[in-house]
VEXMAR-237485 format. One record per residue (C-alpha): residue in three letters; residue number from 1; x, y, z. Coordinates in steps of 0.001 Angstrom, whole numbers. Example, Ala and Ser with C-alpha at 12.3 -4.5 7.8 and 13.67 -1.06 7.14 Angstrom:
! residues 2
<pt resn="ALA" resi="1" x="12300" y="-4500" z="7800"/>
<pt resn="SER" resi="2" x="13670" y="-1060" z="7140"/>
//
This chain:
! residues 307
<pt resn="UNK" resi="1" x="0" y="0" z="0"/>
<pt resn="UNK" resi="2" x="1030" y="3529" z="-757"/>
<pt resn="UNK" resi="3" x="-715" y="6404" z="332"/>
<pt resn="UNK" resi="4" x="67" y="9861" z="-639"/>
<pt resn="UNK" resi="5" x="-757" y="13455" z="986"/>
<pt resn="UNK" resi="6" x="206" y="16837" z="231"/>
<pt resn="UNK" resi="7" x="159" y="19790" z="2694"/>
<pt resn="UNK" resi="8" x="231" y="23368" z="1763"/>
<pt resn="UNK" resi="9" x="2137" y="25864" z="3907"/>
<pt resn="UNK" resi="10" x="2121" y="30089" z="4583"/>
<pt resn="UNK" resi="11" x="2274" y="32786" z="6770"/>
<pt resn="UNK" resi="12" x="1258" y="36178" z="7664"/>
<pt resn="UNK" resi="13" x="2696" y="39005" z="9649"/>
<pt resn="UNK" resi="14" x="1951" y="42098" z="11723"/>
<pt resn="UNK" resi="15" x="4570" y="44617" z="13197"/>
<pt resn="UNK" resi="16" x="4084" y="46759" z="15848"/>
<pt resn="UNK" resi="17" x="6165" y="49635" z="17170"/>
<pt resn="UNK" resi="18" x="6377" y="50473" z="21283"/>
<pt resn="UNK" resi="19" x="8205" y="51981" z="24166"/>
<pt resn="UNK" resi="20" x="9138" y="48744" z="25266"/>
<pt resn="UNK" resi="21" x="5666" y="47562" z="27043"/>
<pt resn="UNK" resi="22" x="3793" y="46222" z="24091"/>
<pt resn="UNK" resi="23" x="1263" y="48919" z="23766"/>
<pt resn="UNK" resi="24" x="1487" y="49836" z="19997"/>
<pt resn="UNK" resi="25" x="2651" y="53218" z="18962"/>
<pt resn="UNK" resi="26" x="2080" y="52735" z="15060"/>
<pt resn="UNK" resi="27" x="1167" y="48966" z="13602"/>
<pt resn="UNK" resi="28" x="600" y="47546" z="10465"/>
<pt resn="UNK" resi="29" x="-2118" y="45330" z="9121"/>
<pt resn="UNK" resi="30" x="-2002" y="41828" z="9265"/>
<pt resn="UNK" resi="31" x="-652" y="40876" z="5226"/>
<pt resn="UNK" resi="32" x="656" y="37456" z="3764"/>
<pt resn="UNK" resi="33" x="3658" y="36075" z="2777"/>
<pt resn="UNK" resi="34" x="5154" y="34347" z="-339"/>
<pt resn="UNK" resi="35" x="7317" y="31178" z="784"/>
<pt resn="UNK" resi="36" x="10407" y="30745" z="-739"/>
<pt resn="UNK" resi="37" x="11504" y="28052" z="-2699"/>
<pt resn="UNK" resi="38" x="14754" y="27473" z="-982"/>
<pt resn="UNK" resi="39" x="12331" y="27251" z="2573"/>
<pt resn="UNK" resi="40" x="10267" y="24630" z="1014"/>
<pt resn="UNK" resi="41" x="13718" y="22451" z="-184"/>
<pt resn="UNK" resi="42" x="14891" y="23421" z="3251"/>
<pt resn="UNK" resi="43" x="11882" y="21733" z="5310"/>
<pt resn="UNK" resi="44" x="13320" y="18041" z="4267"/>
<pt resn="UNK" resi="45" x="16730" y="19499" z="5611"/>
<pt resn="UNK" resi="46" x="16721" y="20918" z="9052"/>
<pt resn="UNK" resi="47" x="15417" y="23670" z="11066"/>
<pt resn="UNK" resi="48" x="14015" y="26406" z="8734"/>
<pt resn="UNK" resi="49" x="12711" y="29161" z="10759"/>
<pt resn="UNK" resi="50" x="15094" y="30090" z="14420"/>
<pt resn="UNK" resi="51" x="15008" y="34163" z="13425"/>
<pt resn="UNK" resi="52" x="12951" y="37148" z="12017"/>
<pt resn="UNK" resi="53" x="14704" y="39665" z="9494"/>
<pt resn="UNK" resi="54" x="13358" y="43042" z="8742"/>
<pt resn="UNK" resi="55" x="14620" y="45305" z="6020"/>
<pt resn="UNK" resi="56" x="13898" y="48495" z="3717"/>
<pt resn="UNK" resi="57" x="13482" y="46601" z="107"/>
<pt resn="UNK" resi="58" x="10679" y="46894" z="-1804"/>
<pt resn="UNK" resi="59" x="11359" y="44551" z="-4365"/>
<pt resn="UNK" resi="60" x="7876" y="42380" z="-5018"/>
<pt resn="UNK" resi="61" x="8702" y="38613" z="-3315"/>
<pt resn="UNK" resi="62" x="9536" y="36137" z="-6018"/>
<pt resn="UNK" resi="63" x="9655" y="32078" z="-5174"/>
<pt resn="UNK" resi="64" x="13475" y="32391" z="-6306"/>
<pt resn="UNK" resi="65" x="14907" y="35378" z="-3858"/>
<pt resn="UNK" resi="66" x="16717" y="33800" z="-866"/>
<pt resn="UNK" resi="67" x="16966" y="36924" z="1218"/>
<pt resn="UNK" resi="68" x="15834" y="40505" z="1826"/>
<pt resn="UNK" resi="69" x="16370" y="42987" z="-629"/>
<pt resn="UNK" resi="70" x="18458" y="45420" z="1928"/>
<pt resn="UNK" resi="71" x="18715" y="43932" z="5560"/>
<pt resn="UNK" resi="72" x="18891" y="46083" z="8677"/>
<pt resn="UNK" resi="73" x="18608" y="43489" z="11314"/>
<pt resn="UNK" resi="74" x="17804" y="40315" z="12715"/>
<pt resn="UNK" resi="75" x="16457" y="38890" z="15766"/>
<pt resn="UNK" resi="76" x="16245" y="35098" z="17584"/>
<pt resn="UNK" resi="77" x="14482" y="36565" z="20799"/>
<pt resn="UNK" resi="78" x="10503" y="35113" z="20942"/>
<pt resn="UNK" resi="79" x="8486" y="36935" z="23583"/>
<pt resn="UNK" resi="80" x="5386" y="34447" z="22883"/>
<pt resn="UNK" resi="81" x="7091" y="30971" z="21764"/>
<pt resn="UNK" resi="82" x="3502" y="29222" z="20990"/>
<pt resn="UNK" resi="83" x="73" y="30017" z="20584"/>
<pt resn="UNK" resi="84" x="-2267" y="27998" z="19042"/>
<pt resn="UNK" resi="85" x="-4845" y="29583" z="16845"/>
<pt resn="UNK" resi="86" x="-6293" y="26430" z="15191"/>
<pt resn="UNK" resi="87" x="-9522" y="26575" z="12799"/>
<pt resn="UNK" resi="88" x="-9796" y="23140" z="11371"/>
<pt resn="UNK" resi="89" x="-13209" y="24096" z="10942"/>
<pt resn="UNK" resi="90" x="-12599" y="26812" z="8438"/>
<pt resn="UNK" resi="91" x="-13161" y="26454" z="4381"/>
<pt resn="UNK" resi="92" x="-10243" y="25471" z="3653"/>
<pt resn="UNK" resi="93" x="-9124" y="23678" z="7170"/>
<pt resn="UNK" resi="94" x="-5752" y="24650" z="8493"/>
<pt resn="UNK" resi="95" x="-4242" y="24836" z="11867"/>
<pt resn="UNK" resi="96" x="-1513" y="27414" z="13114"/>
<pt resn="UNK" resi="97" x="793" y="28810" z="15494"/>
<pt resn="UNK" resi="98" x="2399" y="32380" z="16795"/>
<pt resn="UNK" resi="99" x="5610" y="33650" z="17473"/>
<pt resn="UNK" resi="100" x="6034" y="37278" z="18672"/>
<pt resn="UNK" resi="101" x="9471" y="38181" z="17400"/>
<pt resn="UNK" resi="102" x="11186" y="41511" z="19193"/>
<pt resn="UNK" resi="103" x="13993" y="43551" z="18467"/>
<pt resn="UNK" resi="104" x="15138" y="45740" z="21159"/>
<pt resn="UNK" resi="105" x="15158" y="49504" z="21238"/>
<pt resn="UNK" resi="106" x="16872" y="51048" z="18495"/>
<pt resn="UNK" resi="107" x="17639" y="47286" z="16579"/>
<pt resn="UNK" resi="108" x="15401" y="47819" z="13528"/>
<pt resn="UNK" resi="109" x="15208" y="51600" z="13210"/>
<pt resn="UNK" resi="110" x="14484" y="53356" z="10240"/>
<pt resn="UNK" resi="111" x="11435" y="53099" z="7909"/>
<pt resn="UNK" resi="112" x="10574" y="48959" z="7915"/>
<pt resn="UNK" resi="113" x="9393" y="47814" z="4316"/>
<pt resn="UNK" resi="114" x="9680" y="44137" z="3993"/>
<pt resn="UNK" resi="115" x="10138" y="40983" z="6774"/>
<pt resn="UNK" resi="116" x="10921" y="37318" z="6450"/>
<pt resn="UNK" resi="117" x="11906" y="34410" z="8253"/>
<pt resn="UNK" resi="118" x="14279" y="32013" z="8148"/>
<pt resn="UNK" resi="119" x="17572" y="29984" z="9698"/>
<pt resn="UNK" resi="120" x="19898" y="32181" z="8820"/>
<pt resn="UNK" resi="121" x="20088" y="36291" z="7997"/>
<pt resn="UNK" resi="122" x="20537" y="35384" z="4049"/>
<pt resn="UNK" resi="123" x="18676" y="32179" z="3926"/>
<pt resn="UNK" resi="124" x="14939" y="33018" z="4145"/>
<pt resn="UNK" resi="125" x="11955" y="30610" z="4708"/>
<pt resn="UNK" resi="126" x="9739" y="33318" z="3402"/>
<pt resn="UNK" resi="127" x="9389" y="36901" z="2701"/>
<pt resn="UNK" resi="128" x="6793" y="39675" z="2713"/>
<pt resn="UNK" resi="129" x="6361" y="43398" z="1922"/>
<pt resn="UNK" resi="130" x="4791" y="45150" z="4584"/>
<pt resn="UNK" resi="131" x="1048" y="45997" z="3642"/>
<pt resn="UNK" resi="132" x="-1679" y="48616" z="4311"/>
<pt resn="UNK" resi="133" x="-5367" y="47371" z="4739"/>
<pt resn="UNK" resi="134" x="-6013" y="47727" z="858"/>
<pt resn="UNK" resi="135" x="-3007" y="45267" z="272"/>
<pt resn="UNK" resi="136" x="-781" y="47830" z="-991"/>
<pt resn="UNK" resi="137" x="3199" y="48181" z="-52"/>
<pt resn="UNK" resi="138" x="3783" y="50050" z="2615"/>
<pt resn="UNK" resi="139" x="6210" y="51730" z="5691"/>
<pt resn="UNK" resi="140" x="6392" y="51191" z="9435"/>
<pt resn="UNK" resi="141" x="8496" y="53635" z="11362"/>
<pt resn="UNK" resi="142" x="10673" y="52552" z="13954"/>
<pt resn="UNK" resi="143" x="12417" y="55219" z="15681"/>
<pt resn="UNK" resi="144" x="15940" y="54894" z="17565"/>
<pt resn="UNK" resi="145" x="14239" y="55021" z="21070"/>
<pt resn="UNK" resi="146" x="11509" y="52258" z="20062"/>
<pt resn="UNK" resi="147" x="10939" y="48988" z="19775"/>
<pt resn="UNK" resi="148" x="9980" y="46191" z="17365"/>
<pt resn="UNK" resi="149" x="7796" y="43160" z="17581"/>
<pt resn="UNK" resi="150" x="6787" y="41144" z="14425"/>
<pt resn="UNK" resi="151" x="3983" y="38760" z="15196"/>
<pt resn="UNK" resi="152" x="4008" y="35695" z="13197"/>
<pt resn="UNK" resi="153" x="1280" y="32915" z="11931"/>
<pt resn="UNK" resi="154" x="2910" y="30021" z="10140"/>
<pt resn="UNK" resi="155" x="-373" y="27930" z="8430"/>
<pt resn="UNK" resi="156" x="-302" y="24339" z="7706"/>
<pt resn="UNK" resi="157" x="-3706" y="23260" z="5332"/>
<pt resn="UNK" resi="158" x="-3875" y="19710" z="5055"/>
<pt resn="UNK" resi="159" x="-5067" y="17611" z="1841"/>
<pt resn="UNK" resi="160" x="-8841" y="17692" z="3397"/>
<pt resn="UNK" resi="161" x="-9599" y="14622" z="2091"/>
<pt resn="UNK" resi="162" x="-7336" y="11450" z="653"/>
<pt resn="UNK" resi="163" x="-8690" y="8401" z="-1565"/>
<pt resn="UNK" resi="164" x="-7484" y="5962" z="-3716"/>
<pt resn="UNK" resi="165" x="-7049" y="1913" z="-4138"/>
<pt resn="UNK" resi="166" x="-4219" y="-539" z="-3850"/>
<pt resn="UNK" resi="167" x="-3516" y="-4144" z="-4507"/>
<pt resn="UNK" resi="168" x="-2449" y="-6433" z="-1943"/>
<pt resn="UNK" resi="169" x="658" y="-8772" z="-3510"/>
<pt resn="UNK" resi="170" x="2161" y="-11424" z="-2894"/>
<pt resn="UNK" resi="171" x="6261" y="-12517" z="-2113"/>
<pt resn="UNK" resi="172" x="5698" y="-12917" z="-5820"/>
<pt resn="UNK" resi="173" x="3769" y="-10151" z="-7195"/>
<pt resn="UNK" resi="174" x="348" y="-12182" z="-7300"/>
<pt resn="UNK" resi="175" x="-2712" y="-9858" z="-6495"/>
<pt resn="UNK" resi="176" x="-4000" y="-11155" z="-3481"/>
<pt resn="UNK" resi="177" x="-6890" y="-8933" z="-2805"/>
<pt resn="UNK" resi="178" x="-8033" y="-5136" z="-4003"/>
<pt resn="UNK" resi="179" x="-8447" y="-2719" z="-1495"/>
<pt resn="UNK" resi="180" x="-9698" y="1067" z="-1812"/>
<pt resn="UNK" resi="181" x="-9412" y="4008" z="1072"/>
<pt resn="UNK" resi="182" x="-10133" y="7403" z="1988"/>
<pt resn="UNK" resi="183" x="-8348" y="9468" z="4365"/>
<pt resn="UNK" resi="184" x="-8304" y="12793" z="6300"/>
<pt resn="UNK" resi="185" x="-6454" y="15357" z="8138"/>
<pt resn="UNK" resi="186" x="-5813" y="14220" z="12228"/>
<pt resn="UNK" resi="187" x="-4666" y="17024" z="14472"/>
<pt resn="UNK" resi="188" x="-4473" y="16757" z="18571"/>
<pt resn="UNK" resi="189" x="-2819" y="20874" z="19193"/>
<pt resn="UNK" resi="190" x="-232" y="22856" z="17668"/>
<pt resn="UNK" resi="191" x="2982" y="24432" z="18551"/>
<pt resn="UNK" resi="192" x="5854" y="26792" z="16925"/>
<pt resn="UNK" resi="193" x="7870" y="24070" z="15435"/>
<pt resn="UNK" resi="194" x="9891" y="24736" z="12195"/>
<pt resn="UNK" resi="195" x="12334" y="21886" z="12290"/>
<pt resn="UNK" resi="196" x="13129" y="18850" z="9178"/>
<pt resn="UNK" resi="197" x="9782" y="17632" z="8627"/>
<pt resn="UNK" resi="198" x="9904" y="13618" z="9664"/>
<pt resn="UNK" resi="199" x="7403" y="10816" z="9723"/>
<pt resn="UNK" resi="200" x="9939" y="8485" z="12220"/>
<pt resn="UNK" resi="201" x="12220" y="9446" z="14832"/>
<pt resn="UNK" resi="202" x="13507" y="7761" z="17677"/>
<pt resn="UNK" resi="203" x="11512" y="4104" z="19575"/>
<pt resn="UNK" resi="204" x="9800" y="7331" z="21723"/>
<pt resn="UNK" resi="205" x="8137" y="8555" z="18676"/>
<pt resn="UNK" resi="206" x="5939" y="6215" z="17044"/>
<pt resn="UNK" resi="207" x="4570" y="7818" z="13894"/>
<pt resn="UNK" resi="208" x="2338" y="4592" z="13040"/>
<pt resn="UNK" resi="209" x="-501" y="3442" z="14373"/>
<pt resn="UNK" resi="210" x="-2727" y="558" z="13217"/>
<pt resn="UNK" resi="211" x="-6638" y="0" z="14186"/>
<pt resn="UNK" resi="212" x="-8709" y="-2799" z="14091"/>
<pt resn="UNK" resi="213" x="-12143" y="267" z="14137"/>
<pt resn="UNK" resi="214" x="-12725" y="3455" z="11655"/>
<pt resn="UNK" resi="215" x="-11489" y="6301" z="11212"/>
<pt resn="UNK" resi="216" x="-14901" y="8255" z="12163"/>
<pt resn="UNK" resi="217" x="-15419" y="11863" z="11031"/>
<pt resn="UNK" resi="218" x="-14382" y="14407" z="13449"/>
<pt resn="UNK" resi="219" x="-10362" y="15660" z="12471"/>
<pt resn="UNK" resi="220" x="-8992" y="15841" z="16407"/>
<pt resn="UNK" resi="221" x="-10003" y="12052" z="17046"/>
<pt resn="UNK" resi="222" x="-7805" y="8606" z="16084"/>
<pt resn="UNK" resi="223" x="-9677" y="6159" z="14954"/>
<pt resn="UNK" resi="224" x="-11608" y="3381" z="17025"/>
<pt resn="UNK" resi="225" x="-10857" y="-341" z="18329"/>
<pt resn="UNK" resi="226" x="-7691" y="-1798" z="19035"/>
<pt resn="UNK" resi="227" x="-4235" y="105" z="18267"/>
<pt resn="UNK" resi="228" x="-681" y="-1092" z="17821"/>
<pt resn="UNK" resi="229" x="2124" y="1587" z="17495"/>
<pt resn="UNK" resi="230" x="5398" y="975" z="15262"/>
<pt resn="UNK" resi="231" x="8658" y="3438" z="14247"/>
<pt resn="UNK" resi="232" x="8999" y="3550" z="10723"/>
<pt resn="UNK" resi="233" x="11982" y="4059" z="8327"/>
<pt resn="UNK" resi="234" x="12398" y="7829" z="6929"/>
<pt resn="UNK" resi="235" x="13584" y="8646" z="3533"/>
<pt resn="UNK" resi="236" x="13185" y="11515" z="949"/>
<pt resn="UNK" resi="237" x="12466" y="11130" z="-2456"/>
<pt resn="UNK" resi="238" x="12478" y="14753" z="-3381"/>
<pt resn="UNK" resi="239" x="13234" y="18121" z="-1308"/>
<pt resn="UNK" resi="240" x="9298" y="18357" z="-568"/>
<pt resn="UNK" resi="241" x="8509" y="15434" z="-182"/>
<pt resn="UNK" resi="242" x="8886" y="12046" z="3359"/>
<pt resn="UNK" resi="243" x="8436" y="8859" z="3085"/>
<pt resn="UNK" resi="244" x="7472" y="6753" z="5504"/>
<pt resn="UNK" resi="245" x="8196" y="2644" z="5431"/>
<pt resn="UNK" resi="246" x="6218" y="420" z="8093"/>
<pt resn="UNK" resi="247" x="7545" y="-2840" z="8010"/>
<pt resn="UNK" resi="248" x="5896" y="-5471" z="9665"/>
<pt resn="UNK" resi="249" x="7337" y="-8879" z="10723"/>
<pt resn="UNK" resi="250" x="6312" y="-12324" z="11446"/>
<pt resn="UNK" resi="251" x="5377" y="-11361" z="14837"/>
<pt resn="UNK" resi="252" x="3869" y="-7684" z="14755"/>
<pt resn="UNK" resi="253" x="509" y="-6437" z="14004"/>
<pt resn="UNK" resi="254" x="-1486" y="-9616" z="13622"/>
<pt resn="UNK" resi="255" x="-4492" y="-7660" z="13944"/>
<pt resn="UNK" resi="256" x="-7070" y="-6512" z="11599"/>
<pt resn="UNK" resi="257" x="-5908" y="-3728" z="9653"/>
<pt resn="UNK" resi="258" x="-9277" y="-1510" z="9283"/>
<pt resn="UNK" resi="259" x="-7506" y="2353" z="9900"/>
<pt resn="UNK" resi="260" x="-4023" y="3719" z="10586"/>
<pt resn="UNK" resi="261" x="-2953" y="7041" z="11833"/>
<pt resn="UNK" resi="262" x="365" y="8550" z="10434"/>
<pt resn="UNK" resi="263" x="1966" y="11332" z="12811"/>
<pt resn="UNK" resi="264" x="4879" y="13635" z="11644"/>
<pt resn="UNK" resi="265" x="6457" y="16330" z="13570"/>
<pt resn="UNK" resi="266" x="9148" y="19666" z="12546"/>
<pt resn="UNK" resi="267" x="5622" y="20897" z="10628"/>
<pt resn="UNK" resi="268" x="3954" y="22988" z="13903"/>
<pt resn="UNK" resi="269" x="4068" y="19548" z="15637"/>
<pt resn="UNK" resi="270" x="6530" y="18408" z="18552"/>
<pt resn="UNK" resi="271" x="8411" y="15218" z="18916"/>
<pt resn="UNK" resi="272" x="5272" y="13463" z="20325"/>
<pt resn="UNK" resi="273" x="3424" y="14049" z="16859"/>
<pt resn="UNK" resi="274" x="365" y="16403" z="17557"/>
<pt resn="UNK" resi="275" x="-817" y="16434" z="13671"/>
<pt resn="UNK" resi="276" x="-1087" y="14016" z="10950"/>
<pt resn="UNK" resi="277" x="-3123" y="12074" z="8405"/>
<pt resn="UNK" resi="278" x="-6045" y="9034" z="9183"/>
<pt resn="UNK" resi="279" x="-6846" y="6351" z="6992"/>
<pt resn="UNK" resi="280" x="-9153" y="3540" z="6372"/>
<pt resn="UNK" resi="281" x="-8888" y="876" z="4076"/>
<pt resn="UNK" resi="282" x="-11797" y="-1191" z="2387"/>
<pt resn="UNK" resi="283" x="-12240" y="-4164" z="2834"/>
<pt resn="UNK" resi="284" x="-9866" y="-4379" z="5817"/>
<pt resn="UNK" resi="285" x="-6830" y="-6820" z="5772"/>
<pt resn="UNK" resi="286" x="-6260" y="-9264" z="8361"/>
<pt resn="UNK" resi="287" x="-2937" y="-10110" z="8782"/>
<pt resn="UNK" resi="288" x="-1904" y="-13629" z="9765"/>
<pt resn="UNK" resi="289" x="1424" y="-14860" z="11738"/>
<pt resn="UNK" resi="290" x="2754" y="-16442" z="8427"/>
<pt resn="UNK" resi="291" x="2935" y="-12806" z="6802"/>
<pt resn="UNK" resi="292" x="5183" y="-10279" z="6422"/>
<pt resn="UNK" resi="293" x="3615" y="-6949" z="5351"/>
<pt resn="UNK" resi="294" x="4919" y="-3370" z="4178"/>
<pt resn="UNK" resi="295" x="2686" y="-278" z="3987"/>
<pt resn="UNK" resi="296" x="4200" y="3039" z="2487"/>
<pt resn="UNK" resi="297" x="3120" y="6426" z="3515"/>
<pt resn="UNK" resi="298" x="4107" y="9698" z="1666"/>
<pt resn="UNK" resi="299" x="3100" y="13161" z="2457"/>
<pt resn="UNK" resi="300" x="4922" y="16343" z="-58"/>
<pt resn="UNK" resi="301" x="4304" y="19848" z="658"/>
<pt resn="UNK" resi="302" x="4169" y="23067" z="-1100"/>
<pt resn="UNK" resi="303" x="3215" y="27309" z="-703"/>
<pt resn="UNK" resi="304" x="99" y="28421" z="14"/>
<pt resn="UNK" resi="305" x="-1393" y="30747" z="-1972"/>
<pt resn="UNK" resi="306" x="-5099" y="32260" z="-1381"/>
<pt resn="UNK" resi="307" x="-7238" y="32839" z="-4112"/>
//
């Protein structure tokens, strides 16, 4: 069996000039991003956001720029690590987190035009131009005495729904049985993670989970009946794109196979896996103590754009 999911990912920002106490002086509106294609390629690589850069370009954001157009400074200092300001219930679902970025007094002076984030002052995840509440480019001024917080949303929309069919082989290729299944976004909370986006980690993470019951409709429940939990193997067929193996031997998951939850974390999701996709196959598969059995899962991701 291999399943496939694709994720799309943004952000918006919102700057806000003060004496130091968070009461704003002059703000902007809240305005999108455009995410960069060297942050997407990143995301299969390591961590991808640990800073905020500010700058006084004006350039309009391309998917091939990998920094600001002229940088006046950078900051790693988070006065609000994590929020969570999920709407899974929204058209289309997503879920989200916050960071408040600050720079201190006198940091980011001068007339603020564009902001992105990223893990490194000239390698950006993303980039914006600051906007005014018609969507046109615009200024925020910080002056030498003042401070600067940029508060972030990072968005994750899931595929809302996932369906397809598979056959079950043989050691030798025979078709054994034909199987369809549909799918659909799981999430259990959200947090400001921005690390390499993995379906397996370490025996503490287990990023598969089997289910004798189905998957039921609601997004923040697993599915029902019995569970049994496995690590899978982690490889990357592309720079957007995990793949998770679940091997199963002689002696594991001898179970019916009626649903399976797939967690991943680095994508607003810790090491415990908070978000992920839910599956259930048709008819299910019962697997017997003389069988071996792989199952494949594959999620790719890619920007966000509203229409």
């Amino acid at each position: 069996m291999n399943i496939k999911s694709h994720c799309k990912v943004g952000a918006r920002f919102k700057l806000i000039a003060h004496n130091g106490d968070g009461v704003p002086i002059r703000e902007s509106e809240w305005f999108d991003n455009l995410v960069l294609n060297t942050g997407l390629d990143r995301m299969s690589v390591g961590t991808w956001i640990d800073r905020c850069c500010v700058g006084t370009g004006n350039s309009t954001p391309t998917p091939a720029q990998t920094n600001l157009d002229s940088f006046v400074a950078s900051t790693t200092t988070s006065q609000v690590n994590s929020i969570d300001t999920s709407d899974i219930s929204s058209a289309p679902p997503y879920f989200a987190a916050k960071r408040t970025w600050r720079f201190d007094a006198g940091v980011a002076a001068g007339n603020i035009s564009e902001v992105g984030m990223g893990w490194t002052d000239t390698d950006l995840w993303n980039r914006a131009l600051i906007q005014d509440i018609n969507g046109n480019p615009t200024t925020i001024t910080v002056l030498s005495d003042e401070y600067l917080d940029v508060v972030s949303e990072i968005r994750v929309y899931p595929s809302e729904t996932i369906s397809g069919s598979f056959d079950l082989l043989d050691k030798n290729g025979a078709i054994v049985s034909t199987h369809s299944y549909i799918g659909m976004p799981w999430f259990s909370s959200a947090t400001f993670a921005a690390g390499k986006i993995i379906l397996a980690s370490s025996s503490t993470f287990k990023p598969a989970e089997i289910y004798t019951g189905g998957i039921g409709n609601q997004i923040t429940s697993a599915p029902s009946g019995a569970k049994q939990t496995f690590t899978t193997s982690n490889s990357y067929p592309s720079p957007r794109t995990v793949r998770s193996t679940l091997s199963l031997t002689l002696n594991d998951a001898n179970i019916t196979h009626k649903s399976f939850l797939t967690k991943y974390m680095g994508l607003l999701s810790t090491s415990s896996g908070s978000a992920g996709y839910k599956l259930e196959i048709n008819p299910p598969i019962t697997k017997a103590p003389t069988q071996t059995m792989r199952y494949v899962f594959e999620m790719s991701w890619g920007r966000y754009e509203s229409t």
